[in-house]
C-alpha positions, 0 to 999 in steps of 0.5 A: 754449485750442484751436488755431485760437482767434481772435474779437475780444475785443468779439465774444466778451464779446458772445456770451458766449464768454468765461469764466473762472475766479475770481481767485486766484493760480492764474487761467488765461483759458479760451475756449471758442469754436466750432471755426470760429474760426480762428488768427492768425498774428502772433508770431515762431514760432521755438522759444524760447531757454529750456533745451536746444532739445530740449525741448517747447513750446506755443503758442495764439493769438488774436486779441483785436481787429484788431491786437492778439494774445494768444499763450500758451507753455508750455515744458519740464518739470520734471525729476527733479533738480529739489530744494529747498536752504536758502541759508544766506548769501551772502558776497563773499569764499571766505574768508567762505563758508568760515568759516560752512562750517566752522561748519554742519559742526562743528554737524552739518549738511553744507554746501556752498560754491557760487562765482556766477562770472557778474558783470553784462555791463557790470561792469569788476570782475573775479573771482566775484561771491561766494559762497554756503553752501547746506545740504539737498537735498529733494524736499519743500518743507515738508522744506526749510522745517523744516531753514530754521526749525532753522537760523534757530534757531540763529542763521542768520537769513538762511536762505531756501528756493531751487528749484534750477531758478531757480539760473540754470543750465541748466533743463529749465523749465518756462516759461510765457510770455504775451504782448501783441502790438500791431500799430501798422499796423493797432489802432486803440485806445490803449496808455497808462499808468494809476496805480493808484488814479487817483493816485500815493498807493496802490495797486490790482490789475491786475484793477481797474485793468483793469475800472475802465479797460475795457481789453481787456487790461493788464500791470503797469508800472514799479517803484514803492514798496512801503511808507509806510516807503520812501516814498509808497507807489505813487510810481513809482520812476523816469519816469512820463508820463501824456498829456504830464504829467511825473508822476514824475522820471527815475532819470536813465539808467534804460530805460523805455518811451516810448509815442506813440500805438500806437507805442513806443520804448525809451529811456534817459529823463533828467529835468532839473527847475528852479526860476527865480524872478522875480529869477533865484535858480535852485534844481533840483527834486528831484522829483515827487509824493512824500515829500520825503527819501527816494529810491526807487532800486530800486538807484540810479545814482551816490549814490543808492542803493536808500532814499537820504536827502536832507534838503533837497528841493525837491519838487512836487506836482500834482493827480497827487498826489490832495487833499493833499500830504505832510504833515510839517516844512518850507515849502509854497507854492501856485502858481496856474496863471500860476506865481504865489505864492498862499500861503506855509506854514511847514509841509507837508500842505495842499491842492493847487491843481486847475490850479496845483501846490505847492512843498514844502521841506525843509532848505536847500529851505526856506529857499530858498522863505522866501527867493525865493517872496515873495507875488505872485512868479512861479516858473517850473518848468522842465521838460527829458527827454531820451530817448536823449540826445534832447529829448522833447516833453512832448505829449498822445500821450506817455507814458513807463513805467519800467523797467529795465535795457535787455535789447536794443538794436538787435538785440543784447543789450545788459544795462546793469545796472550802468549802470542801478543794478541791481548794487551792489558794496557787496552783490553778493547784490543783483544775485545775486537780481536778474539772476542767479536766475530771477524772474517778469519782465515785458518790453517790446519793439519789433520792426524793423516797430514792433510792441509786444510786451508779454511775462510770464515766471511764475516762483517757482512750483515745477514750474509755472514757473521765471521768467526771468533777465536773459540769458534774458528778452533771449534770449527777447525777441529770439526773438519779434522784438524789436529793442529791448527792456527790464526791467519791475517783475516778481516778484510784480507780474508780471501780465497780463489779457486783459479784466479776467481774469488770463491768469498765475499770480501769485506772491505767496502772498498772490495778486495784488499790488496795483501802482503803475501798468499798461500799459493797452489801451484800445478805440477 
């Protein structure tokens, strides 16, 4: 893109000025406009704090539409250093790295022992969070990848192929960051959430979520789940509200992204969810729109853990859900829209009511239905979100997307990574690859004048980009302006689009992953 590149996005497609190149893995937007064009200023123009401040950067802007920009940064480069290594293990304890240490060297091969002294902010354990035996230094990949598969031969099935510029220590990049930046005071379209697939159940790429939308811009959303075996597959692992309807429950503390009209806030999102029937048995509701039985944590917060396991839950589903619920062993009841008991089912996977919902049991759950939702009885779902400690009204202009962990508030960096379930004393290597080591990241931020900054860091790509860790996407947030800031689903979901066509380069081998659910931009 040029300098001094800026039309409304209608105005382009419109004229035929808007091109791009196919979508793979590798799409890169391009604009060709005429030179009369003129720049918009609006993001925060300082250097960015990636690397040494030395180092060179790029920017390009423009305007999509009145109140919406789109700014494009390429920082650093590649440096000479730069080199693939086999990471054979990672270990809590020195003694354990240098036991396998000795091992490598008896067998052959020169091994070292590196210390990850940095735990996260908010972690009261002291000392380092573990170790790691790394063998090799290439400047090829397809080298380091012979030498991981020799030692996976030979029984070190945990060795994985690393770039050193995503270690998380000092980096010459490069860094190549987009960003969404919504002026509240002056669009006049709408920012909200959109399932993939228009339902939990299923996934669907950002592309399509975009073009189905027609949304003149997007972002991927929350975390949510992979695969059938964790789950529902696209159930959103933590708050999701879509026009004021509750869609998935809260993993109780986590940041999100809370969206009121053009306007957002970062908050730390509570869902507390009941059940009371007409003769005042009161039961909690476990949650929302999936399986019954098995948790998505993404890292959890107290018990519940990354896969956590219950065997009795109480779980509703809504037309949210799609035609039918999960089926399998327990009890199902249909509500109607009064609440009231329509029908009583000894087993799950029926069809869901359009304007009532379905109370699915499990274990003792389902003995508590047998028990209390009687024919005719009324069931009162009880409903309460707190953001911020805060009640938040459940009205049609919110919406909430998940995220995690907070990266900045108000003003300051402020990383609750333990706090929020992103860090597990059990397996620190988690926190390790999470927050310590540099991945592709999407961001969202609020900056002190109420704008919306929705940001991607492409990473996992050698010598093009080297993603972002926890520090540096809080660093690199409070440099664009923002004042409050928070962790969305990143890694291979990162994603952004500028009408239906990527703007990043995602990092799946496999090219564009499909998502949960998406931050759309929507005309007026």
């Amino acid at each position: 893109m040029k300098k001094n590149s800026m039309k409304t996005f209608q105005s382009l497609v419109s004229k035929g000025l808007f091109s791009a190149m196919a979508l793979t893995a590798g799409s890169v937007l391009t604009l060709d406009l005429p030179s009369s064009v003129v720049q918009a200023a609006s993001v925060k123009e300082q250097a960015l704090p990636l690397g040494n401040s030395n180092l060179a950067e790029t920017r390009d802007q423009t305007k999509i539409t009145h109140g919406l920009t789109y700014t494009h940064i390429i920082r650093g480069a590649s440096s000479e250093k730069d080199v693939f290594i086999i990471d054979v293990g990672f270990y809590k304890t020195k003694e354990e790295a240098n036991k396998v240490k000795i091992q490598l060297d008896s067998k052959g091969y020169e091994s070292k022992v590196k210390k990850i002294s940095d735990r996260p902010a908010d972690d009261h354990e002291q000392g380092p969070l573990g170790y790691l035996v790394r063998v090799g230094s290439f400047k090829s990949e397809r080298d380091a990848n012979k030498l991981r598969d020799e030692l996976k031969g030979k029984g070190y099935g945990n060795s994985r192929v690393v770039f050193s510029a995503e270690d998380g220590g000092k980096s010459t990049g490069p860094w190549v960051v987009n960003i969404l930046e919504i002026d509240p005071k002056k669009f006049k379209g709408k920012v909200l959430p959109e399932l993939g697939t228009e339902i939990v159940p299923g996934k669907e790429k950002l592309t399509s979520i975009s073009a189905r939308t027609g949304a003149i811009a997007t972002v991927n959303g929350g975390y949510f789940v992979m695969g059938p075996s964790d789950g529902t597959e696209g159930d959103l692992a933590g708050a999701s509200m879509i026009g004021g309807e509750l869609i998935s429950e809260a993993v109780n503390g986590r940041t999100s992204l809370v969206l009121s009209g053009n306007r957002a806030q970062i908050a730390s999102v509570e869902t507390k969810l009941s059940v009371t029937a007409s003769d005042a048995a009161k039961r909690e509701l476990d949650g929302l729109n999936r399986k019954p039985g098995l948790i998505r944590g993404c890292g959890g917060i107290g018990d519940n853990l990354n896969f956590g396991t219950d065997s009795g839950e109480l779980i509703q589903f809504t037309s949210s859900f799609g035609a039918k619920t999960e089926p399998g062993d327990g009890v199902e009841v249909n509500l109607n829209s009064k609440g009231e008991v329509t029908e009583v089912r000894k087993s799950r996977g029926s069809f869901i009511p359009l304007k009532g919902s379905v109370l699915a049991g499990t274990g003792d759950a389902a003995n508590w239905l047998l028990a209390h939702a009687k024919l005719g009885v009324k069931l009162k779902v009880n409903t309460r979100i707190l953001a911020d400690k805060q009640p938040l009204k459940a009205a049609p202009k919110i919406s909430i997307v998940n995220g995690g962990p907070q990266l900045l508030h108000d003003g300051k960096e402020k990383i609750n990574a333990v706090k929020e379930g992103f860090n597990w004393s059990e397996n620190p290597e988690f926190y390790y690859k999470f927050g310590e080591r540099r991945n592709p990241r999407t961001l969202a931020g609020v900056t002190e004048e109420g704008k919306i900054l929705l940001v991607t860091v492409d990473g996992r790509q050698p010598f093009y980009s080297v993603g972002a860790n926890f520090k540096e996407s809080a660093r690199l947030m409070k440099a664009l302006g923002a004042i409050d800031a928070v962790n969305l689903d990143g890694g291979g979901s990162t994603a952004m689009t500028v009408g239906s066509k990527l703007v990043n380069r995602t990092s799946d081998a496999a090219g564009e992953r499909p998502i949960g659910d998406a931050i759309v931009i929507l005309p007026k």
